[in-house]
C-alpha positions in Angstrom: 179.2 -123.9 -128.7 175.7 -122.4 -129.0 174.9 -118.8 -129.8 172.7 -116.8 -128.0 172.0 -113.0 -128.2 174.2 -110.0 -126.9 172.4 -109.2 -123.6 173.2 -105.5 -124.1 172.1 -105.1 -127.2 169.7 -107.8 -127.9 171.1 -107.2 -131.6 174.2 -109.6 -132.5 174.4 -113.2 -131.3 177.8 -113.7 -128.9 179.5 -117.5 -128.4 178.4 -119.3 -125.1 181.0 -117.8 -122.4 181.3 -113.9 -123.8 179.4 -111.2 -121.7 178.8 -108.9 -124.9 179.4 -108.8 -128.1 182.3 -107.0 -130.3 179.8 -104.0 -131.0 179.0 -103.2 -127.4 182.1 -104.3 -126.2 183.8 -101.4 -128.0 181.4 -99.1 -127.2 181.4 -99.5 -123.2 185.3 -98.6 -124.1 184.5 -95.9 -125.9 182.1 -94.3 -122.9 185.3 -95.5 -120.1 187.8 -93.9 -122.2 185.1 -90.4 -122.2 184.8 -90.9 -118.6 181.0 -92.3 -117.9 179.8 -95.4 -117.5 177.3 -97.2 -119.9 174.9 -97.4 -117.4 174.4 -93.9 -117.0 174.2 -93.3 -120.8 169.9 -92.2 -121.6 168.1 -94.6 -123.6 167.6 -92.2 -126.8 165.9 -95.4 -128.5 163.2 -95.2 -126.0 159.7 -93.9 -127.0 157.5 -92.9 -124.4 153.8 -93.8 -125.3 151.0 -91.4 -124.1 149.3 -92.5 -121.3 146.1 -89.9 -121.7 145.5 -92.0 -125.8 147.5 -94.7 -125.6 148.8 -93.9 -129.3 150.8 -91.4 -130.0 154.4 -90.4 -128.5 154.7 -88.6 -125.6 157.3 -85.4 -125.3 160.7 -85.0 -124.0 160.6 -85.6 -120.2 156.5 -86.1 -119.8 154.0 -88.7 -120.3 151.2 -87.3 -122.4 151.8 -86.1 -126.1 151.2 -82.9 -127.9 147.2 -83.3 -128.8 146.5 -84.4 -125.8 148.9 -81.4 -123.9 146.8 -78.9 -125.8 143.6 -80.3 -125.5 144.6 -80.8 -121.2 145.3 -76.8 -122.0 142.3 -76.0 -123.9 140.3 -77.8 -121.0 141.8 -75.4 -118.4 141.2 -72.7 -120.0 137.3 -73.2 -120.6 137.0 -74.4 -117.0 138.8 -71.3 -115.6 135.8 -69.6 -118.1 133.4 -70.9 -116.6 134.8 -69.9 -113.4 134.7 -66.7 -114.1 130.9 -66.6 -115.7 129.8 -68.0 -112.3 131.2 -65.4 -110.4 129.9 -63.1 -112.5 126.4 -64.5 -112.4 126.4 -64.6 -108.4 127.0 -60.4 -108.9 123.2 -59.0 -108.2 122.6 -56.0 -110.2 119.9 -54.7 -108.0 122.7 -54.5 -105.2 124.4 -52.0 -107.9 121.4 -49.8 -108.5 120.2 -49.6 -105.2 123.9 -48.2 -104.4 123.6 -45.8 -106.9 120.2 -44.6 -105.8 121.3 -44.3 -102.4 124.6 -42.4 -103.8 121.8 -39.8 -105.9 119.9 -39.6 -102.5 123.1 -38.7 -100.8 124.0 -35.7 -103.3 120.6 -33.7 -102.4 
């Protein structure tokens, strides 16, 4: 007559021959009587851990957690900067005055 733990729960110790214990037992009744199985029930106790730090939780329905969300943002944003310097660097300005010289030659 050993005990061993509930293997639902992992919680409360059930007799050698019982599938769960008294606690889960009445609450896979509970979700029949509602109309869902247990099994389909999400595991609220859960916790995602980041996997950008490693530390801190991640949010609902992702993988990395806030800091690192906004720093992944912040990162976009200065790279989509950059971007835009580059092009903006490759723009010749003498292409732009000899159009407007040619545009002033045009108007005599």
């Amino acid at each position: 007559m050993a005990l061993h733990k509930c293997p639902k729960c992992e919680l409360n110790y059930i007799r050698e021959g019982e599938d769960y214990c008294e606690v889960c037992k009445r609450e896979m009744k509970r979700a029949q009587a509602r109309g869902r199985r247990v099994e389909e029930e999400p595991e609220e106790d859960e916790v995602v851990i980041c996997s950008e730090c490693g530390e801190a939780p991640a949010v609902r329905g992702g993988d990395l957690c806030v800091a690192c969300l906004k720093e992944k943002k912040r990162q976009k944003v200065l790279e989509s900067a950059t971007v835009v310097n580059e092009d903006e660097d490759s723009f010749d300005d003498d292409d732009d005055l000899l159009d407007d010289e040619e545009l002033d030659s045009d108007e005599e």
